[in-house]
N, C-alpha and C positions, 0 to 999 in steps of 0.2 A: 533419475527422472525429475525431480525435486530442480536440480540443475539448470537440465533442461527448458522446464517451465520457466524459471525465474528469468532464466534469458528471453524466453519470450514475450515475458510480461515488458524487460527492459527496454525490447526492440519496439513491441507495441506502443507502450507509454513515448521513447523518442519517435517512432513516426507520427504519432499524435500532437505530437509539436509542432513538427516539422510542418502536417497537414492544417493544423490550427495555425499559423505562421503564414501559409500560401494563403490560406482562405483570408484572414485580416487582408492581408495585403489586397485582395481582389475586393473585397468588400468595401475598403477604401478607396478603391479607385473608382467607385461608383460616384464621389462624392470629389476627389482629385483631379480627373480627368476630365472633369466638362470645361475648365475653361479654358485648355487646351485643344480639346475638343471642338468648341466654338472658334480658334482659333485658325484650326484645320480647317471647318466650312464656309471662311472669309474668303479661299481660294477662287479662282473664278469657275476655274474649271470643276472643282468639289461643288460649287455652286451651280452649277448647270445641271450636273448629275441631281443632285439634291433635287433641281425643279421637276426631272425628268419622273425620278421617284415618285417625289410627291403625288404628282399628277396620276403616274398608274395606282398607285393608292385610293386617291380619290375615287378613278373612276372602278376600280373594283369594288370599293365600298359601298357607291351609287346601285350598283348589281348589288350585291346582297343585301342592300336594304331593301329591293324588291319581292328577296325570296320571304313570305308569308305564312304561305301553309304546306299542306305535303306531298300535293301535288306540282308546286313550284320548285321545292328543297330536291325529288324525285329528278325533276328535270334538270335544275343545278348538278344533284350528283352524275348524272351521264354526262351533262356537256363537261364537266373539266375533268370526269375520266376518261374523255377522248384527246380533249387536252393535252392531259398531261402524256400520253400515248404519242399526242405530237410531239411533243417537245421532247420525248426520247428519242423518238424516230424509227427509223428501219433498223432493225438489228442486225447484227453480223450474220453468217448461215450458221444451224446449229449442226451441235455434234450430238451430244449427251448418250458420252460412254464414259464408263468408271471402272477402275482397277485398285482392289487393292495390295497394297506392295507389302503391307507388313501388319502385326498387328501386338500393341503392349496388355499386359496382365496385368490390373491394378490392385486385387484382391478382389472387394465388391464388383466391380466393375470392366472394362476392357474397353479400350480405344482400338481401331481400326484405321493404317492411316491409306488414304484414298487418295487416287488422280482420276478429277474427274473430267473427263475432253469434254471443253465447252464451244469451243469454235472448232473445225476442224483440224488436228495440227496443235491445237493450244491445250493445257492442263492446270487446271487449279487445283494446288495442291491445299488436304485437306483433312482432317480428323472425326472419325466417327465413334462417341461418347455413348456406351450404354450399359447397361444393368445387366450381368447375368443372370441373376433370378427374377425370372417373371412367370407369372400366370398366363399373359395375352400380350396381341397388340400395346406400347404403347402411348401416350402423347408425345410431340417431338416439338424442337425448338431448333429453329436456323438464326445459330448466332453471327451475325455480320460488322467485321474488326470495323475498328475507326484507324486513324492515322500511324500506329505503331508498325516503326520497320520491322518490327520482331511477327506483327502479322499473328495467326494462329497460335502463335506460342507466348504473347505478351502476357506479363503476369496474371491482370483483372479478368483477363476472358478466358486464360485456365482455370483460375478461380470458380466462373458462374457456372465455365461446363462442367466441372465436377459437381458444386454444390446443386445443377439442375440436374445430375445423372445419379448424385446419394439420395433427392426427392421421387426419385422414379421415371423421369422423364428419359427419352436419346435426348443428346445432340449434336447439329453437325455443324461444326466451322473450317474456314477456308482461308487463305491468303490471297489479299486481295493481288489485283498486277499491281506491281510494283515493291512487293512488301512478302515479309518472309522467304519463300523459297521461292517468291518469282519477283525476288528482286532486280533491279535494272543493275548494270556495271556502270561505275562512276568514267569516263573516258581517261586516259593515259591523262597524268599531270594535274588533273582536277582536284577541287578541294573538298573534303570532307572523309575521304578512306574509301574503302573499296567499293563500297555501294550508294547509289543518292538515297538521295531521303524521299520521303515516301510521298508527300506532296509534291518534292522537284522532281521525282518521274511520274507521277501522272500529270503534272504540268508540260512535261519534256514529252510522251508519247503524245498529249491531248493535241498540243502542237502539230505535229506531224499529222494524225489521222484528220487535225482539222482542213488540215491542204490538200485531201482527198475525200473533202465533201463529209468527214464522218467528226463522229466526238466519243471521247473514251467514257462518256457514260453510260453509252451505248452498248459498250464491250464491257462495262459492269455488268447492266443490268444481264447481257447475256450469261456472263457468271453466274447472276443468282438462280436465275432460273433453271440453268443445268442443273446447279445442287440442291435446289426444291424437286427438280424429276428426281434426281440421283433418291433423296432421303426418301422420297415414296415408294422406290422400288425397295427397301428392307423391310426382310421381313418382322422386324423386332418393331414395327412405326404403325400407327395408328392414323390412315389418313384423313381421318375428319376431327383431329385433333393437331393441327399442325398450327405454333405457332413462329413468329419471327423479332427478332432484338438486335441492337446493335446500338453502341454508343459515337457518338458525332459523327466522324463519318461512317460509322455503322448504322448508325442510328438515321441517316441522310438515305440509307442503302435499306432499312427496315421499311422506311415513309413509303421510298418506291414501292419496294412489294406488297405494301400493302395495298395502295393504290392500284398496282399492275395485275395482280394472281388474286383471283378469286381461291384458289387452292388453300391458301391461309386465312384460315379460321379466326387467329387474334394477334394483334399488333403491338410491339410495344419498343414504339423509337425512343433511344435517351438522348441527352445534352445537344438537339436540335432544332426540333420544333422550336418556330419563333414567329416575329412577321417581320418579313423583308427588309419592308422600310428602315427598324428600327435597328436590323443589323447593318445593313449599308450605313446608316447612318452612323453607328460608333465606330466598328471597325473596317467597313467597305466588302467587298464579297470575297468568296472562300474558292475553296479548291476545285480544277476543274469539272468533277462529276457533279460537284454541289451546283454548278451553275447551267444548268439544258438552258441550250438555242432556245431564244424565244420563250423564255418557260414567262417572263413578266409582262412580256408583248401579247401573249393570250389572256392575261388577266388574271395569272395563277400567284399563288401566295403556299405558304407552309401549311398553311389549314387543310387549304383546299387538298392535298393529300392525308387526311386526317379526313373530311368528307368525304373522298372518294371510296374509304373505306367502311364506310358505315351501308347497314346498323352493326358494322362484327364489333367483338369488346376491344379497344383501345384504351392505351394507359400511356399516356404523355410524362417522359422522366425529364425531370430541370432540375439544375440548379443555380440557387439564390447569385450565385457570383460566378458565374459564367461571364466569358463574351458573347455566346448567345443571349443577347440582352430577355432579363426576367421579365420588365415591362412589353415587350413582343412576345414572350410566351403568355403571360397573362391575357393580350387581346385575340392569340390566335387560339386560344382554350374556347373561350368567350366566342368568339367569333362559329370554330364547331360546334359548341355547346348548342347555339341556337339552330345547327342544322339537322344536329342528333335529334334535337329534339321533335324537332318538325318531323322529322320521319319515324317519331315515334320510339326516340332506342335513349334516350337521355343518360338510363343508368347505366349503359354502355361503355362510356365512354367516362375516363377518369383522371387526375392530372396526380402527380405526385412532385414534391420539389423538395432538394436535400439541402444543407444549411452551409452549402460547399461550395467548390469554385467545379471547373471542369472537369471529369473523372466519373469513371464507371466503378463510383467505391463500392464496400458492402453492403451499407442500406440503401444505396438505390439499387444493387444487384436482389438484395433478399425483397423488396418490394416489388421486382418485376418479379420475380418467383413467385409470391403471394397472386399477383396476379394472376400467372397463368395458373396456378393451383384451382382459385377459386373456379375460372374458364371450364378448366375442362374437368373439375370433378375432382382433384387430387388433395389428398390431405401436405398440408406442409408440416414437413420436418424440423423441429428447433434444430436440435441437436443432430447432426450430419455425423460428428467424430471425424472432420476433415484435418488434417494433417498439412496445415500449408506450408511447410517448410521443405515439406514433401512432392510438390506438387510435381507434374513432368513438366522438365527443361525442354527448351529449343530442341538443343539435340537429341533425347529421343522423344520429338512428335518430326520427325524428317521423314517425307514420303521418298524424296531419291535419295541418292547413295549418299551415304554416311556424310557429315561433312560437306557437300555438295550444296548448297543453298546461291546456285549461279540459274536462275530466269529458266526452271525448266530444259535445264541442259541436257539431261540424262531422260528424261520422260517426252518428248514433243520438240515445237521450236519455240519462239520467244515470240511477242511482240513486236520486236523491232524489225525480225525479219519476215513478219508478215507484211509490215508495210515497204518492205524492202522488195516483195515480191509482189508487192501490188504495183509500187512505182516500176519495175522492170517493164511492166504491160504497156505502160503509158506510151503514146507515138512520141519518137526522139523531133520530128518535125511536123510541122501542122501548117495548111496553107489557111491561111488565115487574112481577112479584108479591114483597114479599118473602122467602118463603122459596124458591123458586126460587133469586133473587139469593145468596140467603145459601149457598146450598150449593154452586152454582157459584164465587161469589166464596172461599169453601172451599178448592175444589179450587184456582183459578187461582194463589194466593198459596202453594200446596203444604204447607200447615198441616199437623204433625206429627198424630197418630191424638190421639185423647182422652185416650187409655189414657197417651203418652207426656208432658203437660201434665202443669203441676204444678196441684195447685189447693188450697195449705196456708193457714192464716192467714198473715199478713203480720206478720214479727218489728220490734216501734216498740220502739226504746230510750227512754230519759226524755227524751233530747235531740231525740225528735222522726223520728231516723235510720231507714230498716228496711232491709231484708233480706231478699229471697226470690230463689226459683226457679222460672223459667219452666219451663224442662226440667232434665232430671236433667244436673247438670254446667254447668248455666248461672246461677251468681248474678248478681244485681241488686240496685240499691238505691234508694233515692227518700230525702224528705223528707216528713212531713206538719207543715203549718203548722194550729195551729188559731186558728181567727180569731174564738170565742166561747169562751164558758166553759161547755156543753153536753160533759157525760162521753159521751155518746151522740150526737154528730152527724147530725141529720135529713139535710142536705146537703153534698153532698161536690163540689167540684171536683178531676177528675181529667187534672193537665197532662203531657199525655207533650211530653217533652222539658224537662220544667221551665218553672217560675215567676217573675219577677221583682217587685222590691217592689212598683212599679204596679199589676202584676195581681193583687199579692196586695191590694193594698188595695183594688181590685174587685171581685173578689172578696166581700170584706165590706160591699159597700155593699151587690152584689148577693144579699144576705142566706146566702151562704154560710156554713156553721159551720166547714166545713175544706177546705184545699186539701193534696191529696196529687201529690207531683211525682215522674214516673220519668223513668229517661234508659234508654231501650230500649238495646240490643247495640248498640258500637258507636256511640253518638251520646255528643255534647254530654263531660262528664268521661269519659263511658265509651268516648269514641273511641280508637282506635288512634293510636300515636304516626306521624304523617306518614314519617319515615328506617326505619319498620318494612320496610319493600320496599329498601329501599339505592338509592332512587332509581328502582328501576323499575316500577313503580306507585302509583299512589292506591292506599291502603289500603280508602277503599270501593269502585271497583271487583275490586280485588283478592279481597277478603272475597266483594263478589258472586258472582265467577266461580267460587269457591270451592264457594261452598251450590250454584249451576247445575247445575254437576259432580256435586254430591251430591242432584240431582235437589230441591232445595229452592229456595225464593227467600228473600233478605234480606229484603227487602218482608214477606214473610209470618211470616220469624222474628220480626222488629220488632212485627208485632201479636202474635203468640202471646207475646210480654211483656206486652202493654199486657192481653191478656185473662186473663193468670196474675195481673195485679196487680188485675183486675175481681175473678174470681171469688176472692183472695186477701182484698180487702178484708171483702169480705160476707160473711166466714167470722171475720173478726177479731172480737175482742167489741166491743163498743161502736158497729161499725160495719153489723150484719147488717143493720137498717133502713132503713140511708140510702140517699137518691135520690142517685144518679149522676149527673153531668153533667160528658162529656169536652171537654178545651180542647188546642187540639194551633196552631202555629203551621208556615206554608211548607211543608217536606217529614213536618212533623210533624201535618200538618192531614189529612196521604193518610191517615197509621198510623190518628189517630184515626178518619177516616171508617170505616175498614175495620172497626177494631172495631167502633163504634158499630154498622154493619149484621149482625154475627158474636155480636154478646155482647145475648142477653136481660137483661142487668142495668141496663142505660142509661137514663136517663129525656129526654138531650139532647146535644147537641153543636155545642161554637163552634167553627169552622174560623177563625180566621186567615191572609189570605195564601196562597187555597186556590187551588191549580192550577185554570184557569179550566177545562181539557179537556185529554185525552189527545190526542185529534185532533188541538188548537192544535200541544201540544209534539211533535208527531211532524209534523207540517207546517212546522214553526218551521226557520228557518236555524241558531238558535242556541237555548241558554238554560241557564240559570244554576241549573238543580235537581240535586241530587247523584244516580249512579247508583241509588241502593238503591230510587229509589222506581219502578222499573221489575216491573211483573208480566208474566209474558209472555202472550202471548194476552187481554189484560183488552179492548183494541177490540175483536175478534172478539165480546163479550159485551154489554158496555156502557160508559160513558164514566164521569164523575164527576157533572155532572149528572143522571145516570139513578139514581146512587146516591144522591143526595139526593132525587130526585123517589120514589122508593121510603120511604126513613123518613120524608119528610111524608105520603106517604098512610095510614101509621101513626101518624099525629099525635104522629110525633117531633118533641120542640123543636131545632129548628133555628136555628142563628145563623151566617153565615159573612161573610167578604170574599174579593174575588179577586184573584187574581195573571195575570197572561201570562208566558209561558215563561221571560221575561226577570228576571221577578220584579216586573214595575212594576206598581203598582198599578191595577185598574181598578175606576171608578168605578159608583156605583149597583147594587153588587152584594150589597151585604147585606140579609137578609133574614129575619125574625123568625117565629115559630111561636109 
């Protein structure tokens, strides 16, 4: 025994380094990374965003400095719990049926483990924590994982569910999609091993259901709420003690419910709560569910789920050296504080912050414990006598067959072939008119009003360089080469994304006079530096989730360049005459399509390496297209051949080749007009 201990004490003492060691480091880069940081916001395009922020900040700040008293604070809490209602959206259809498959003996205690159907067809697999000796009903806690592939069975959240089931509490936790037992499959040849990681597939499904009008945090939130019915139906659960926790993105997934279900009594998100601004600004925005359609376009922020849930007790967890910047937790504390209080609940609500970087360690886990103690009445327990060495592994909390941790294989079907079976419905042809197309495809890509486009001549230095403005606060630049000696250029090639020598000397064979070359927001030189996120994002999903947020799409910024440099050119002198013809190559072959069908100035359009269908790459295991070219809802409308079958009926000239998801060429697909 003696033995024993000492090695625990050895492990404890080195992980105490090891944790003491990360946090320095995090701590310091509070002070290291700003003027790299400011380096990053030099960007034009970091710079746009930044105004766009800005500005939503402002104006929601203007709104609560209105709310006064408690009859205002009253009507603030309904309008952004409607809100934020919008910005989840319509949910999948529910299921909410549960099975359990097995059940472990822990001594004190016993787990049950659970499938519980939350969309028809679909199964969250899941763990049900509770006491065998009891008197009555009762309290329960719905713990909700953050980003570990390990899902239900990661260390810290075995950890809490025990230490809240040795103080008396259930509780029930689940694996998120994508994570634990309903991990995704990495595709043949992919890097990383068998499964993606737990951010790349809900990034990889978010994708898909976004091209069918939907978003996977929609099919979260559907999750939580089956396993909040599921936990009420025990009989061991006490329903008017029911509370909910989770760390980052558990803790993103806590915020929701608490805001969404009145059914939960007391709240307590960790390492999220923040304010927007202040995270866009260090690190840029996070993973798909953390970012709802629209959620900054209605005026919503991190608080405002934090008041949606008031007067119930909330306990806000941070810590000091997070990328959840502290100074956004500080103002979004602040910013509740004065709406608790207005509705009268002040001591309600509480913040706690640990002296650590990101992690669901022990003293923020025994402080959410404290809290819900105090909530519903429970004495806390020092001393538990937990056995962490002991704790249960992955393998036995497995709700399917032994070994089997493949997406619901054995229990239901997966995700991907639900949208597999949604895409079969879709019509394979659609008769379709261009200006319909055109105003639709408008809206889909959430194009700024007219009024807010620029549409100035286009500034050419002697060197050929220019210079303009899609929107106000957004410079661009290009190149024109001219490949004749014509002052006035009959024809113009116009390559979004840029030229190279080859094509420029195609160009002039193809009797071209001038090729003008732009690199929309964001692309090619005008990309964001990769270490802008500090590692925790791709800069283009990042940027993506960003415009979402603000109810805009990349997709649709990226043409509203290409069409400020259309209607820019034919305003230039020398150039008002000339016939157009867009060349756009891979992800730059979508931008050009979309202008070409958007902008009357066009006389044709070469797609290179043009995404063969939307339907492929949302059917596809894998594929090697960068986020931006995602429109949401564009299947519900049409595909990409409907968008070309549209401008040849308009005896647009057409010229393309095709690509498969993968980017491999496929043959016999080009085609002349």
């Amino acid at each position: 025994m003696a033995i024993i201990e000492k090695r625990k004490e050895l492990a404890m003492r080195q992980y105490s380094l090891q944790e003491e060691q990360a946090n320095r480091r995090r701590e310091l880069s509070y002070i290291d990374d700003y003027p790299t940081i400011e380096r990053f916001h030099s960007h034009p395009f970091r710079r746009y965003l930044d105004r766009l922020n800005t500005n939503y900040l402002v104006s929601r700040k203007t709104v609560i400095k209105q709310v006064n008293d408690k009859e205002s604070a009253s009507a603030y809490r309904l309008q952004v719990r409607e809100a934020i209602r919008a910005s989840v959206g319509p949910l999948p259809p529910a299921a909410e049926s549960a099975t359990v498959t097995g059940s472990l003996d822990q001594g004190s205690y016993s787990i049950d483990k659970v499938c519980i159907e939350t969309v028809p067809g679909l199964f969250a697999t899941g763990s049900f924590y509770y006491p065998k000796q009891r008197s009555g009903p009762l309290p329960a806690l719905l713990l909700f994982n953050g980003h570990a592939n390990e899902g239900k069975a990661y260390g810290s959240y075995v950890s809490f569910c025990v230490e809240a089931v040795m103080n008396g509490f259930c509780v029930l936790t689940f694996d998120p999609i994508g994570q634990g037992e309903r991990r995704v499959p990495q595709a043949e040849g992919g890097d990383g091993g068998q499964w993606m990681d737990a951010v790349a597939a809900h990034c990889f499904l978010d994708e898909k259901l976004s091209l069918l009008g939907e978003h996977l945090g929609a099919y979260m939130m559907r999750d939580n709420i089956a396993a909040l019915t599921y936990l009420l139906t025990r009989p061991e659960v006490d329903a008017e003690r029911i509370g909910v926790t989770g760390n980052s993105g558990g803790g993103t997934m806590s915020a929701y419910m608490g805001a969404y279900d009145d059914r939960i009594k007391a709240v307590a998100p960790c390492c999220y709560i923040t304010e927007l601004r202040s995270l866009l600004y260090r690190i840029m925005a996070q993973d798909a569910e953390q970012c709802l359609p629209g959620f900054m376009a209605r005026g919503l922020d991190h608080s405002d789920l934090v008041t949606a849930a008031a007067p119930r007790p909330y306990l806000i967890g941070a810590a000091m050296f997070d990328f959840f910047p502290i100074d956004g937790v500080r103002d979004a504390f602040i910013e509740s504080k004065k709406l608790y209080r207005l509705l009268e609940a002040e001591e309600q609500l509480e913040l706690h912050v640990t002296m650590k970087g990101h992690g669901f360690w022990h003293d923020m886990r025994e402080q959410v414990l404290r809290f819900f103690c105090r909530v519903f009445g429970v004495d806390f327990v020092t001393e538990k006598g937990i056995d962490y060495e002991r704790l249960p592994a992955e393998a036995d909390l497995l709700c399917l067959e032994a070994g089997d941790a493949s997406a619901e294989a054995t229990f239901g079907g997966t995700l991907p072939d639900m949208i597999r079976e949604r895409l079969s419905q879709l019509p394979v042809k659609r008769q379709l008119k261009l200006p319909a197309v055109r105003e639709q495809l408008r809206e889909l890509l959430q194009l700024p009003a007219d009024s807010a486009m620029k549409s100035e001549p286009l500034a050419i230095d002697e060197t050929g360089a220019i210079a303009f403005e899609s929107e106000e606060g957004m410079p661009l630049t290009g190149t024109v080469h001219l490949l004749t000696d014509r002052r006035d250029p009959a024809r113009v090639c116009l390559a979004v994304g840029g030229i190279d020598g080859q094509g420029l000397e195609q160009a002039r064979e193809a009797g071209y006079d001038a090729a003008l070359a732009i690199h929309p927001r964001g692309t090619g030189p005008a990309a964001m530096e990769p270490a802008c996120t500090f590692g925790m994002f791709e800069p283009e999903k990042a940027s993506g989730y960003n415009a979402r947020m603000l109810g805009r799409s990349l997709q649709g910024m990226r043409v509203a360049d290409v069409l400020a440099a259309i209607s820019g050119l034919k305003r230039t002198p020398g150039y008002e005459r000339a016939e157009i013809k867009l060349f756009g190559q891979e992800e730059h072959a979508l931008t050009a399509l979309y202008a070409a069908v958007l902008s009357g100035d066009c006389h044709g359009l070469h797609a290179a390496g043009l995404l063969q269908s939307f339907r492929a790459f949302a059917e596809a295991d894998s594929h090697r297209y960068e986020s931006g070219i995602i429109v949401p809802g564009l299947l519900l409308a049409f595909d990409i051949p409907d968008l070309l079958q549209v401008l040849e009926q308009e005896d647009f000239r057409v010229a393309r080749s095709w690509q498969d998801p993968m980017k491999n060429p496929l043959h016999g697909g080009t085609t002349k007009r």
